[in-house]
Backbone as XML, in Angstrom:
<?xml version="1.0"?>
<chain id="A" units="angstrom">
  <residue number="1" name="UNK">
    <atom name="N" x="-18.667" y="-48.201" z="3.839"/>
    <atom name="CA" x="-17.374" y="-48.618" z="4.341"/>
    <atom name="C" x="-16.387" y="-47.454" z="4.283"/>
  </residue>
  <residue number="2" name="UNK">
    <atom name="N" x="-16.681" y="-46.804" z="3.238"/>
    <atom name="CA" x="-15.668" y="-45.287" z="2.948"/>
    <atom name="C" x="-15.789" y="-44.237" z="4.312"/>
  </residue>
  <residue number="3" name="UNK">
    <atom name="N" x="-16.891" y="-44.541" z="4.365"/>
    <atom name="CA" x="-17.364" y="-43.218" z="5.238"/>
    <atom name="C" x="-17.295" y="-43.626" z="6.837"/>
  </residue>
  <residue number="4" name="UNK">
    <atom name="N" x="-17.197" y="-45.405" z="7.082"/>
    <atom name="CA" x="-16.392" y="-45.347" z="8.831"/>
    <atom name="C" x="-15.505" y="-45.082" z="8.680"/>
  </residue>
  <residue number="5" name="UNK">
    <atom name="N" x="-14.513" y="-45.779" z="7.451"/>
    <atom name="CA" x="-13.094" y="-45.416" z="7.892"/>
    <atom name="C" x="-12.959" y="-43.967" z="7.847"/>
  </residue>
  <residue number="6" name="UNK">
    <atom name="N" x="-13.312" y="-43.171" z="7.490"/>
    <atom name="CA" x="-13.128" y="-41.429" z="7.586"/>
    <atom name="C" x="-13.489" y="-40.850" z="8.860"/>
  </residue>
  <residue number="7" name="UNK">
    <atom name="N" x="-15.204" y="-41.511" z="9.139"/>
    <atom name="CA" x="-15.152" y="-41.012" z="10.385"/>
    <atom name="C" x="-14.432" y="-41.708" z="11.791"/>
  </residue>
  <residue number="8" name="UNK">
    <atom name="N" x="-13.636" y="-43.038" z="11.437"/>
    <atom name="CA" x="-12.906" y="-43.085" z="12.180"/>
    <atom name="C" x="-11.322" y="-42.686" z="12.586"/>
  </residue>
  <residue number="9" name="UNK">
    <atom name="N" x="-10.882" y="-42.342" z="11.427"/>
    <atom name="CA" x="-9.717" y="-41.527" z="11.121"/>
    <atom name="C" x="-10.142" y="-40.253" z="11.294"/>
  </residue>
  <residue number="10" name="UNK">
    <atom name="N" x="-10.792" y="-39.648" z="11.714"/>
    <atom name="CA" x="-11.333" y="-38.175" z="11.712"/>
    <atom name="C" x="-11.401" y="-38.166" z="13.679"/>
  </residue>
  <residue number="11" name="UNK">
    <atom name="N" x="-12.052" y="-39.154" z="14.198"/>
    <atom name="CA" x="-12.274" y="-39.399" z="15.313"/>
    <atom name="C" x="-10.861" y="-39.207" z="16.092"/>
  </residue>
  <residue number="12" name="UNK">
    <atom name="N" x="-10.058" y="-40.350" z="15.859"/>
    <atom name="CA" x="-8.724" y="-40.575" z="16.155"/>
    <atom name="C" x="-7.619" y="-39.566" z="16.387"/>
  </residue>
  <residue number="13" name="UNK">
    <atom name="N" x="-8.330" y="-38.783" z="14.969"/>
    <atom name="CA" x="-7.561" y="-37.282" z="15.360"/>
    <atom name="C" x="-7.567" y="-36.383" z="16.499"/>
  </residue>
  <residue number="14" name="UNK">
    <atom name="N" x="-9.133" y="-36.693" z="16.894"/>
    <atom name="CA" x="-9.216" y="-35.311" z="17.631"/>
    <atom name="C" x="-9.362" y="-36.024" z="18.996"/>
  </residue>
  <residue number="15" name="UNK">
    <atom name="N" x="-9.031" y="-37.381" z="19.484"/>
    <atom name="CA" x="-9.004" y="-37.834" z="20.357"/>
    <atom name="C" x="-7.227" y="-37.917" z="20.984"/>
  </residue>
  <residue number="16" name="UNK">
    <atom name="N" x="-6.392" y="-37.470" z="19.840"/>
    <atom name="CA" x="-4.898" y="-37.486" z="20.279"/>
    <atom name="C" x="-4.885" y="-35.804" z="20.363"/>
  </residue>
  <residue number="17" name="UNK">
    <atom name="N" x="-5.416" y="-35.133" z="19.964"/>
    <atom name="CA" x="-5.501" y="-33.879" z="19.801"/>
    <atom name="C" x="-4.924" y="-33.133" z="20.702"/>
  </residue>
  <residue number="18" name="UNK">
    <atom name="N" x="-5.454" y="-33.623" z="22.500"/>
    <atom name="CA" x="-5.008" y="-32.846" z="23.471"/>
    <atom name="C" x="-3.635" y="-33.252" z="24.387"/>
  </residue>
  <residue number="19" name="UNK">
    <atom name="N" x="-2.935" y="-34.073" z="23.988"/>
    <atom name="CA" x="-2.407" y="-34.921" z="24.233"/>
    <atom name="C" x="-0.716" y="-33.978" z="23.656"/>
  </residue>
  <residue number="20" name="UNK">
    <atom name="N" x="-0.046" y="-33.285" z="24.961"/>
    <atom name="CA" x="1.123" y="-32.771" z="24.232"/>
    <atom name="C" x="2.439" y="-33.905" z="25.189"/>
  </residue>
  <residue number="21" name="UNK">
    <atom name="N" x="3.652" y="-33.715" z="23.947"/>
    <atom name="CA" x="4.735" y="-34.418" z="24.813"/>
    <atom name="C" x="5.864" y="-34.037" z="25.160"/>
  </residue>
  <residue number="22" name="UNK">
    <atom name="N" x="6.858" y="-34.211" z="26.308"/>
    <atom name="CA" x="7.372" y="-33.408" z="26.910"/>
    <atom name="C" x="8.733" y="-34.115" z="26.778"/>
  </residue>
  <residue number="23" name="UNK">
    <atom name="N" x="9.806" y="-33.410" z="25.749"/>
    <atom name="CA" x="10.740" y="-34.556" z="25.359"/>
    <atom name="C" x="11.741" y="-34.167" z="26.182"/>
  </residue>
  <residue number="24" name="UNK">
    <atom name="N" x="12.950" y="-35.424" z="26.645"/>
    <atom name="CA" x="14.601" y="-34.808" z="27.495"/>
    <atom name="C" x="15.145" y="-35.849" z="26.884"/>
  </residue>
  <residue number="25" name="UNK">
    <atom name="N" x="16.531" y="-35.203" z="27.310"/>
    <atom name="CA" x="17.781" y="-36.150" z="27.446"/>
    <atom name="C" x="18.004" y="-36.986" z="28.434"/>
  </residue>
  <residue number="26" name="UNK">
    <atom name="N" x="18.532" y="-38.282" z="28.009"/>
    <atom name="CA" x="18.057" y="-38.934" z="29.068"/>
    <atom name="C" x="20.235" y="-39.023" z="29.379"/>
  </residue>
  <residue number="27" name="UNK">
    <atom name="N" x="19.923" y="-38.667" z="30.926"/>
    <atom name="CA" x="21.396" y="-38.229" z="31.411"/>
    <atom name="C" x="21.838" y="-39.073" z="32.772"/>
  </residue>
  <residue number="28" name="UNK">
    <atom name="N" x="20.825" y="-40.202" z="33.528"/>
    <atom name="CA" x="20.842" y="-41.486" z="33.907"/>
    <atom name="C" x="19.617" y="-42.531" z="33.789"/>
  </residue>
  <residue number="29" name="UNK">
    <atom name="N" x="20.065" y="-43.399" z="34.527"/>
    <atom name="CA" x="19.449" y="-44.634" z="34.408"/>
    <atom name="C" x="19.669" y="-45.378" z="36.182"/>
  </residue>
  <residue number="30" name="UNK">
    <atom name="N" x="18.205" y="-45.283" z="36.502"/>
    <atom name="CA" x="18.209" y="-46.258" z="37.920"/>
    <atom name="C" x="17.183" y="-47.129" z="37.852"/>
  </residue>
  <residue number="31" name="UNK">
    <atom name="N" x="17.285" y="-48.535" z="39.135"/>
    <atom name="CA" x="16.049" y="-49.067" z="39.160"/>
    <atom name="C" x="15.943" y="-48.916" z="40.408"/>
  </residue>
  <residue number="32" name="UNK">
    <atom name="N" x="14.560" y="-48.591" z="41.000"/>
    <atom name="CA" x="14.751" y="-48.919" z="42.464"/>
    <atom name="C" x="13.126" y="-49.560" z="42.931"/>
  </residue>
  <residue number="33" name="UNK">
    <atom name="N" x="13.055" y="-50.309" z="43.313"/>
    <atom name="CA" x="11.490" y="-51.217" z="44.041"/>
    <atom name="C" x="11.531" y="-52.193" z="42.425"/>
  </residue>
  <residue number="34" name="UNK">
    <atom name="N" x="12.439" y="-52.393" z="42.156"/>
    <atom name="CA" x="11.433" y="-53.221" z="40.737"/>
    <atom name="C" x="11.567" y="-52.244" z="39.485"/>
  </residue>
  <residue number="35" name="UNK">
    <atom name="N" x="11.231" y="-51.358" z="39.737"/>
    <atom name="CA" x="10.779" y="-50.104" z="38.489"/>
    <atom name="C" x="11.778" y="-49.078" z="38.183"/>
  </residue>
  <residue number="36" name="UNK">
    <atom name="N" x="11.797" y="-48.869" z="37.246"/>
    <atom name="CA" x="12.579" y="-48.383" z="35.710"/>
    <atom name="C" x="12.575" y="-47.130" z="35.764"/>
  </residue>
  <residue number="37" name="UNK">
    <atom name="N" x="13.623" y="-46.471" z="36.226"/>
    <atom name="CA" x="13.134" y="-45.093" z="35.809"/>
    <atom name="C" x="14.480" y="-44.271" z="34.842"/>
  </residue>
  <residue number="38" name="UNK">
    <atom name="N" x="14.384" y="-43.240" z="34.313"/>
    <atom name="CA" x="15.507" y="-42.430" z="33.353"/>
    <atom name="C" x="15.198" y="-40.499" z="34.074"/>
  </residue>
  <residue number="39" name="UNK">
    <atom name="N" x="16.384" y="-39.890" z="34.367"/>
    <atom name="CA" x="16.156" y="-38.973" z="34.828"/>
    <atom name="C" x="16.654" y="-37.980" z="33.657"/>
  </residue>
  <residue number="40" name="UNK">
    <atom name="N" x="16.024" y="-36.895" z="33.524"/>
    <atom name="CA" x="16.009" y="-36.354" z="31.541"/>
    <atom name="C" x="16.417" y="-35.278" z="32.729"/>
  </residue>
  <residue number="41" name="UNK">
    <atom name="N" x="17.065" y="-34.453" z="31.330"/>
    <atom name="CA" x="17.020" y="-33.159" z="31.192"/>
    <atom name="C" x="16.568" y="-32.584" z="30.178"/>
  </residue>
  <residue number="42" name="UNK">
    <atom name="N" x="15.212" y="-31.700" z="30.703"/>
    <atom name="CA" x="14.495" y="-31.605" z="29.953"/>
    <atom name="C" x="14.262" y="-30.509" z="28.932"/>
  </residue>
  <residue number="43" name="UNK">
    <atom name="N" x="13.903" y="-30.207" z="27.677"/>
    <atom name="CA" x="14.031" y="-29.989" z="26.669"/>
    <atom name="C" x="13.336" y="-28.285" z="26.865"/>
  </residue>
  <residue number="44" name="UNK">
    <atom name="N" x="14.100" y="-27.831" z="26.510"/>
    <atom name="CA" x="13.450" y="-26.020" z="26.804"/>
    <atom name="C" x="12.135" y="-25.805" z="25.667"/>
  </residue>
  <residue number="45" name="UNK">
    <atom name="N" x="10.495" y="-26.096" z="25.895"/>
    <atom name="CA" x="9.627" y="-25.825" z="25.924"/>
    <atom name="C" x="8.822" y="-24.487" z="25.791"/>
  </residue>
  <residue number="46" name="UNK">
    <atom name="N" x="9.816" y="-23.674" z="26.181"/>
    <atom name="CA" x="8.521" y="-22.709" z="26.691"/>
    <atom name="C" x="9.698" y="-21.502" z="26.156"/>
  </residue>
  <residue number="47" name="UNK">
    <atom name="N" x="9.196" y="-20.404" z="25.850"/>
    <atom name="CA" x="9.754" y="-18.783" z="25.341"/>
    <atom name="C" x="11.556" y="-18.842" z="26.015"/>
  </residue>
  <residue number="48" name="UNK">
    <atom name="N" x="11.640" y="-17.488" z="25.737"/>
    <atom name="CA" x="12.571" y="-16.991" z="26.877"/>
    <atom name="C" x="14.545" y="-17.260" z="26.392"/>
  </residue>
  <residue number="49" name="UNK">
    <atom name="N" x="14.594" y="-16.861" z="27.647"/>
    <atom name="CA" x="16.633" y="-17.345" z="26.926"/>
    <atom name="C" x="16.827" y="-18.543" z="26.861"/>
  </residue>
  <residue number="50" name="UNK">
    <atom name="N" x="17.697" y="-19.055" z="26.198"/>
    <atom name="CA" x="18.023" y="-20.563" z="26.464"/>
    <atom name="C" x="19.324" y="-20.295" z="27.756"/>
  </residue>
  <residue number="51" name="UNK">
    <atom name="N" x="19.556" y="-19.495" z="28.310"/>
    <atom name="CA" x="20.607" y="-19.652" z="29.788"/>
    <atom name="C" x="20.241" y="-18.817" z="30.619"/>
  </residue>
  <residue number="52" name="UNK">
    <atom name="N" x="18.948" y="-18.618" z="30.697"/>
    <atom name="CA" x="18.543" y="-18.292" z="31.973"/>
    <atom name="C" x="18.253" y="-19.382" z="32.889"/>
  </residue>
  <residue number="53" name="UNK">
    <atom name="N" x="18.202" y="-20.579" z="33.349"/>
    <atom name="CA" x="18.149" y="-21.392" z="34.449"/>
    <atom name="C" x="19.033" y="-22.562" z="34.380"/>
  </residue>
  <residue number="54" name="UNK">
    <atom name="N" x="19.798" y="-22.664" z="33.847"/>
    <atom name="CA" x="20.681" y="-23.918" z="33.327"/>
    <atom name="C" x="19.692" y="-25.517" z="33.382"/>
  </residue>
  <residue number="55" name="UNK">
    <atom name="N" x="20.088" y="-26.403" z="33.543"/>
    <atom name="CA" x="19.167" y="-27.573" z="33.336"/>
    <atom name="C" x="18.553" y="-27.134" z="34.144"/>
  </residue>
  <residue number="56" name="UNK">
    <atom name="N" x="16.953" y="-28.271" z="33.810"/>
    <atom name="CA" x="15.826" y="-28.640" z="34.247"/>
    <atom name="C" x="16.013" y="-30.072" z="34.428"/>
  </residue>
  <residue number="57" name="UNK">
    <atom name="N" x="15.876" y="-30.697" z="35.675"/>
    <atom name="CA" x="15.763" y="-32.306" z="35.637"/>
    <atom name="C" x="14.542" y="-32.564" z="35.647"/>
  </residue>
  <residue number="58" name="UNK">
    <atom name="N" x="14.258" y="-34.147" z="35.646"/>
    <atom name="CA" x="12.566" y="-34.917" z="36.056"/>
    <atom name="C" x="12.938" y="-35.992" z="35.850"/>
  </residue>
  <residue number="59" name="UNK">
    <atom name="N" x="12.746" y="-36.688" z="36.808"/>
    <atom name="CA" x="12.564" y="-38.679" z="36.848"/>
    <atom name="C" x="11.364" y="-38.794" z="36.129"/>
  </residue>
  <residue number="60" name="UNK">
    <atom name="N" x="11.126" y="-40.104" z="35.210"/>
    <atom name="CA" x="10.068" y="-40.513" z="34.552"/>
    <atom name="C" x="10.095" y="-42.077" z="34.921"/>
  </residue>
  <residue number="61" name="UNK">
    <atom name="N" x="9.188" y="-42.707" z="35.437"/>
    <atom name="CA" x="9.303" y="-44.349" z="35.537"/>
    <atom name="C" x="8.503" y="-44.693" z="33.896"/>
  </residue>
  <residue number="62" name="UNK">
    <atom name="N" x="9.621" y="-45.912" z="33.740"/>
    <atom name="CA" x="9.762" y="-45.932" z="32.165"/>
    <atom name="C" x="9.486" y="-47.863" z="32.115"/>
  </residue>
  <residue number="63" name="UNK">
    <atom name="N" x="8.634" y="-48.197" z="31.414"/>
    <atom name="CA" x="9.019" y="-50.144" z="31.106"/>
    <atom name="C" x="9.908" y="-50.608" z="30.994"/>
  </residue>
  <residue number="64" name="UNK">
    <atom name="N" x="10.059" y="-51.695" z="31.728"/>
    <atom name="CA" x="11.841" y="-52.341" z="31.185"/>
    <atom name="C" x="11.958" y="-52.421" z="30.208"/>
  </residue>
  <residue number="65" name="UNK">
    <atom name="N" x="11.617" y="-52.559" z="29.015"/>
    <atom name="CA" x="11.170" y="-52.919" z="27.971"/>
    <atom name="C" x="12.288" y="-51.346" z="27.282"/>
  </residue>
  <residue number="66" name="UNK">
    <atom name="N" x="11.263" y="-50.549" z="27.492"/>
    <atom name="CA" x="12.232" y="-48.843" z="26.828"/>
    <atom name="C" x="13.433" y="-48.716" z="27.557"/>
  </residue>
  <residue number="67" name="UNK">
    <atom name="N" x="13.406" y="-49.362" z="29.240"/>
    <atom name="CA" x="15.071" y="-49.033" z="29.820"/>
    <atom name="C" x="15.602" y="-49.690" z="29.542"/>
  </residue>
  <residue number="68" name="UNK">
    <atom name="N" x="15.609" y="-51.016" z="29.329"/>
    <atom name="CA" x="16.577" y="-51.901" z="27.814"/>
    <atom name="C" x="16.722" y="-51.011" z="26.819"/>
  </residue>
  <residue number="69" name="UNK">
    <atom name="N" x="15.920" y="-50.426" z="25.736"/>
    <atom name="CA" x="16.396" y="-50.159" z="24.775"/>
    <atom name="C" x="17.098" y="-48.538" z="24.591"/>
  </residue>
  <residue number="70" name="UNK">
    <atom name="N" x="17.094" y="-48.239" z="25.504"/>
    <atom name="CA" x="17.477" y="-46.677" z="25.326"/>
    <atom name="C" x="18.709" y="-46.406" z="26.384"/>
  </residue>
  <residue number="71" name="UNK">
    <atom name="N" x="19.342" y="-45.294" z="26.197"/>
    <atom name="CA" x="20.439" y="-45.424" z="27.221"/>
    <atom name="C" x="21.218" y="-43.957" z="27.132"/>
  </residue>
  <residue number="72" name="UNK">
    <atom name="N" x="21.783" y="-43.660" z="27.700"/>
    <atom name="CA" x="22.347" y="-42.523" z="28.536"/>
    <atom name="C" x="22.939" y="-41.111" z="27.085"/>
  </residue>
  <residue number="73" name="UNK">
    <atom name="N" x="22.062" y="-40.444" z="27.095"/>
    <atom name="CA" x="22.421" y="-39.399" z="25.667"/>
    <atom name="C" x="21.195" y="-39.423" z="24.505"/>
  </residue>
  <residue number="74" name="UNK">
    <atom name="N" x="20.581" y="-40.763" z="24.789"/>
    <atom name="CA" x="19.281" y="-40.763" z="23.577"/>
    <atom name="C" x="18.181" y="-40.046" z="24.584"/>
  </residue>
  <residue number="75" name="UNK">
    <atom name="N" x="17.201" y="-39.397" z="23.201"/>
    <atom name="CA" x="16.018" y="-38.865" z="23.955"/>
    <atom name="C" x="14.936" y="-39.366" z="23.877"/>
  </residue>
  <residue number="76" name="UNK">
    <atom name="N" x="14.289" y="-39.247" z="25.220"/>
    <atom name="CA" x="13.002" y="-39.906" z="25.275"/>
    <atom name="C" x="11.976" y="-38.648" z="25.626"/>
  </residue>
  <residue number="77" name="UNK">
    <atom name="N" x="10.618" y="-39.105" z="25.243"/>
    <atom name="CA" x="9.710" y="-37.828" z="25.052"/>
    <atom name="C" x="8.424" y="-38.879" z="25.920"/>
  </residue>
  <residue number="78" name="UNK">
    <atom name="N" x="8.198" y="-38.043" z="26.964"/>
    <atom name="CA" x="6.668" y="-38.294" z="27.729"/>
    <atom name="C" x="5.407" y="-37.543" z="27.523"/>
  </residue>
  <residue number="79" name="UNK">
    <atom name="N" x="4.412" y="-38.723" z="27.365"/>
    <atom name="CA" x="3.118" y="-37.609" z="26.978"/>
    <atom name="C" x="2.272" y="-37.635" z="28.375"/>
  </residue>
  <residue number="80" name="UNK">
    <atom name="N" x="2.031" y="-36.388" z="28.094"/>
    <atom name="CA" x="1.024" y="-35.550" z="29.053"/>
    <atom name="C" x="-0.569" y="-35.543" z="28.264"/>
  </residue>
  <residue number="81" name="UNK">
    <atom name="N" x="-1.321" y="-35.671" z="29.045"/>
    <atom name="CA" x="-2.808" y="-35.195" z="28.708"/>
    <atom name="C" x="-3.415" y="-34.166" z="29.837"/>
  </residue>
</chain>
């Protein structure tokens, strides 16, 4: 019994492993067809100056569920695989 739960906690690990997330500010809020979306500005990632390009935007369609609970200044983080 010791030794699934290890190798399943061991598993788990390396199955989130590749899995990075891509966090913004979330700076509106629309719905359009039904669906939820928050348009971020997104979080400087990568080397370099922080004012060499001024924002970065990206729409993310989000559950009603998170566009209920979140709202204009909180950050939300999307994962990529």
């Amino acid at each position: 019994m010791k030794n699934l739960f290890f190798l399943l906690s061991y598993t788990s690990l390396f199955a989130c492993g590749s899995s990075t997330f891509n966090c913004g500010t979330i700076d509106s809020k629309y719905e359009k067809d039904g669906k939820y979306y928050f348009s971020l500005i997104l979080s400087n990632t990568g080397g370099g100056d922080q004012n060499d390009a001024g924002r970065i935007y990206g729409d993310v369609s989000v559950e009603q569920t998170v566009y209920l609970l979140k709202f204009i200044g909180d950050e939300h983080c999307i994962e990529e695989e």
